[in-house]
N, C-alpha and C positions, 0 to 999 in steps of 0.2 A: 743439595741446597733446595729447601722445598719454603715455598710460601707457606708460613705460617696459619694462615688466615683459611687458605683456600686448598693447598696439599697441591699448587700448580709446581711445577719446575723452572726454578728460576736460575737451571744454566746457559751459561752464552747469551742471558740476555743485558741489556744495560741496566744499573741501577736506576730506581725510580719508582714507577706502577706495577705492581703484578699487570701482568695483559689479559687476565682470568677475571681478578677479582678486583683490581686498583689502590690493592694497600703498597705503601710504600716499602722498598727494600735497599738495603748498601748492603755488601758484602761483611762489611764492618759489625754487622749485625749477627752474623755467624760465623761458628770455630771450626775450623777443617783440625784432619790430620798433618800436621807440621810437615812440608816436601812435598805433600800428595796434590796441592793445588796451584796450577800454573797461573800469574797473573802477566796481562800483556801491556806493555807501554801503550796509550796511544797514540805519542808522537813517531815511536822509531820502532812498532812493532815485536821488539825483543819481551822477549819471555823471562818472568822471574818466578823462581818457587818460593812460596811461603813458608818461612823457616822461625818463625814465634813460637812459641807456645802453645800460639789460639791458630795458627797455622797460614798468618796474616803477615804478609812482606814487613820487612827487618833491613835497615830502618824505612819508615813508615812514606818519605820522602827523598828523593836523591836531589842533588846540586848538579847543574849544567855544566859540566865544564870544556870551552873550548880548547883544542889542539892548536 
C-alpha cells in the first residue's frame, strides 16, 4: 500500500496524511488480496483478515455484544 501521490509506504501507518507528502489516505481506498491483510481492532487488539473481494473486512462493522 503505497501513497499514491508520493510512492511513500503507507504500512502500519494510521489513516490520514501520508507523513511524506500530506495527501490523504483510508485503507478503504485500496484493494488487497482477499486473507492476505490483517486488520486490528483498536479497542481489544484482535486481528481480523480481510476476506471481500477488495480484500476489505466482511462485514464492514461488528456489534458489541456483552457476555
Amino acid at each position: 500500500m503505497k501513497c499514491p501521490k508520493c510512492d511513500y509506504s503507507l504500512w502500519n501507518i494510521t489513516p490520514g496524511p501520508c507523513p511524506e507528502c500530506g495527501h490523504l489516505f483510508q485503507p478503504s481506498d485500496f484493494d488487497f488480496k482477499p486473507g492476505a491483510v490483517a486488520f486490528t481492532c483498536g479497542s481489544c487488539a484482535q486481528t481480523y483478515f480481510g476476506s471481500s473481494r477488495r480484500g476489505h473486512l466482511e462485514p464492514k462493522t461488528f456489534t458489541l455484544r456483552l457476555l
